[in-house]
C-alpha positions in Angstrom: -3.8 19.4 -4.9 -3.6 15.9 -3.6 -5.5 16.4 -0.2 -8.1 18.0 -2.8 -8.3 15.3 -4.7 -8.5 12.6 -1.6 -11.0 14.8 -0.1 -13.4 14.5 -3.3 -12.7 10.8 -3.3 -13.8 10.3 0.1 -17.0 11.3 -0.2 -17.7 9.9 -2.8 -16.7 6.5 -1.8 -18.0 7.2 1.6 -20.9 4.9 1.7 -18.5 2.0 0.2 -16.1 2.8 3.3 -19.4 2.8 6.2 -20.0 -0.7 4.6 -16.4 -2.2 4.6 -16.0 -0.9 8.2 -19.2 -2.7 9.1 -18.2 -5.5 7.3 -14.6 -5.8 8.8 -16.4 -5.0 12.2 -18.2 -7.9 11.7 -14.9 -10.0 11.3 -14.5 -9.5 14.9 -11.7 -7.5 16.0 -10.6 -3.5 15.1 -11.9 -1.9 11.9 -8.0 0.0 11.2 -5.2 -1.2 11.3 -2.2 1.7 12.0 1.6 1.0 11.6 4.6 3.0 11.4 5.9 3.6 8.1 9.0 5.5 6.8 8.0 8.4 4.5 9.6 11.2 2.5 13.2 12.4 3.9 12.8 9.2 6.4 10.4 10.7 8.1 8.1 8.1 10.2 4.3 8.4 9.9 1.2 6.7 10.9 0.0 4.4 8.3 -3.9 3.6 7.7 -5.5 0.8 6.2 -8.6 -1.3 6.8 -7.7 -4.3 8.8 -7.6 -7.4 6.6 -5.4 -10.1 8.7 -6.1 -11.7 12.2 -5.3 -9.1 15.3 -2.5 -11.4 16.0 -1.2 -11.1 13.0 2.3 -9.1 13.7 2.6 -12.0 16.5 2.8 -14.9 14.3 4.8 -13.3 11.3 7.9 -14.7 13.2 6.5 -18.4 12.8 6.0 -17.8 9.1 9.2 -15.9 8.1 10.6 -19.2 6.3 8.0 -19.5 3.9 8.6 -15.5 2.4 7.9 -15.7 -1.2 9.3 -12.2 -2.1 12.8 -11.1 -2.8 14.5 -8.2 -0.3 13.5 -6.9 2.4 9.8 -8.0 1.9 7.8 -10.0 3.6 4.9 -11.4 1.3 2.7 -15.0 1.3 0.2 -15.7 -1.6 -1.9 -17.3 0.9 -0.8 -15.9 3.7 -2.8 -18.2 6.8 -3.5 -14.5 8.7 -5.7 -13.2 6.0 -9.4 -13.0 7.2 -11.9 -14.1 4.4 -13.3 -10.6 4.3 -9.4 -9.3 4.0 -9.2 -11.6 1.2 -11.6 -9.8 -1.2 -10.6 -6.6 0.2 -6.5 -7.0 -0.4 -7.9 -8.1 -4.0 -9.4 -5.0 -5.0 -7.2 -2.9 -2.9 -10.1 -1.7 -1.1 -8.1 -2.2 2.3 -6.0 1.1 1.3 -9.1 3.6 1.1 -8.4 4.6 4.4 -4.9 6.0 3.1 -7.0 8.5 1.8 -6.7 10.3 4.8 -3.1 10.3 4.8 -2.7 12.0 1.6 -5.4 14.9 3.6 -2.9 14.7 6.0 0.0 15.4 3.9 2.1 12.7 4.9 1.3 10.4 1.8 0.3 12.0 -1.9 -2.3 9.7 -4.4 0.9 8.6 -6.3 4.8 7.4 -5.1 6.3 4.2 -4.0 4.7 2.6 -2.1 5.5 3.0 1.7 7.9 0.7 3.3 8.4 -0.5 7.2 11.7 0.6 9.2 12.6 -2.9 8.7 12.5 -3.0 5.0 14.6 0.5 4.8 17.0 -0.4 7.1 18.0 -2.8 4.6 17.9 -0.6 1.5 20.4 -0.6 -1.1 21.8 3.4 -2.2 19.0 2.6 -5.3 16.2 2.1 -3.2 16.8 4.4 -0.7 16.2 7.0 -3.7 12.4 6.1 -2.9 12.5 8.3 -0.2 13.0 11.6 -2.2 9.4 11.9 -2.8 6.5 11.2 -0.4 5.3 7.7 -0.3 1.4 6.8 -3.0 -1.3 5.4 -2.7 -0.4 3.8 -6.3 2.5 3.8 -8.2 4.3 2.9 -11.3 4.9 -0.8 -9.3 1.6 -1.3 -8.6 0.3 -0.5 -12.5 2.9 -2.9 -13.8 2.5 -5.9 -11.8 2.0 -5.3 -8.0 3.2 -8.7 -6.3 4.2 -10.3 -9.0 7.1 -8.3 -9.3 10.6 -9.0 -8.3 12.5 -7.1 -5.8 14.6 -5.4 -8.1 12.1 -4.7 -10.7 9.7 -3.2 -8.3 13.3 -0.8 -7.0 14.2 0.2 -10.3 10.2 1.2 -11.7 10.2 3.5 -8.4 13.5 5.1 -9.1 12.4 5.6 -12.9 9.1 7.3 -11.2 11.6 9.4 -9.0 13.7 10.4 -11.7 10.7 10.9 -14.2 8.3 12.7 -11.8 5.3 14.5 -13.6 1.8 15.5 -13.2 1.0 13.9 -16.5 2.7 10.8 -15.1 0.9 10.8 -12.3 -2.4 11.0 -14.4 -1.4 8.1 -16.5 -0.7 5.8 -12.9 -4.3 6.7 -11.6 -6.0 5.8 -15.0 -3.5 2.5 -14.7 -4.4 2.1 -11.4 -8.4 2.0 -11.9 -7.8 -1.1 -14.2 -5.1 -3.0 -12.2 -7.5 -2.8 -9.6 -10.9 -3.9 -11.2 -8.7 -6.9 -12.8 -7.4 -7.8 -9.4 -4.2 -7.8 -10.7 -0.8 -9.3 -8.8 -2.6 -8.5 -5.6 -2.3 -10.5 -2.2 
């Protein structure tokens, strides 16, 4: 039902996702930008998303590890210096993850679940986090409805095991109705 559902989205979005590629494009530099991420079971997967940081941005996240604002394992900057201008505006409105709509056609993502997380971050996971890895990894989920980056570590861990433990279509429903708003508002996002 999910790849159903992304494949309905797609085209209807696809003349918004021809003009963020151009646009990105435009930014100098590749349109995607693919990364490794650990899914359901563990299981590693291709991640998609429209590039929104400088192409040397893995590079220089070594020179900017000391000023990490979040808590855990991540790794987040409100005004993180590798964010292009058009990356920005697209982070904002989560536009950046459309292409993660080919993931869920895939199979190896769904439109809800935590979010998913690099080898890094899980390698690091506490028995209550690891539990995020029972179901296969959202485009949204119950974090990102109720407060996205402004979140603490542990807040964001324990809203995805109450998802895990609380799984329902009708759930799922309410997070992409939640979602629509959060994202319009610009919510918590950077």
């Amino acid at each position: 039902m999910n790849a159903v559902v992304a494949l309905v989205i797609v085209l209807l979005v696809l003349p918004v996702l021809l003009a963020v590629a151009v646009t990105v494009k435009l930014d100098g530099g590749p349109v995607f930008f693919r990364q490794t991420r650990v899914g359901q079971d563990g299981r590693q997967f291709r991640m998609v998303k429209f590039r929104t940081m400088v192409v040397d941005a893995e590079v220089r996240l070594a020179a900017l590890r000391s000023a990490n604002e979040a808590a855990g394992p991540l790794f987040k900057i409100a005004r993180d210096p590798r964010i292009t201008r058009t990356g920005a505006v697209l982070r904002k409105y989560s536009v950046d993850e459309l292409p993660q709509l080919f993931n869920v056609i895939g199979g190896t993502m769904a439109l809800v679940g935590p979010r998913p997380a690099l080898q890094r971050e899980v390698d690091l996971y506490c028995a209550t986090a690891r539990r995020r890895l029972m179901v296969k990894p959202g485009m949204t989920g119950l974090w990102q409805v109720s407060g996205r980056s402004d979140l603490s570590w542990d807040e964001s861990i324990s809203l995805d095991a109450r998802y895990v433990d609380t799984w329902s279509p009708a759930l799922d429903l309410k997070i992409l109705v939640r979602t629509v708003g959060t994202v319009v508002r610009g919510d918590g996002a950077y």
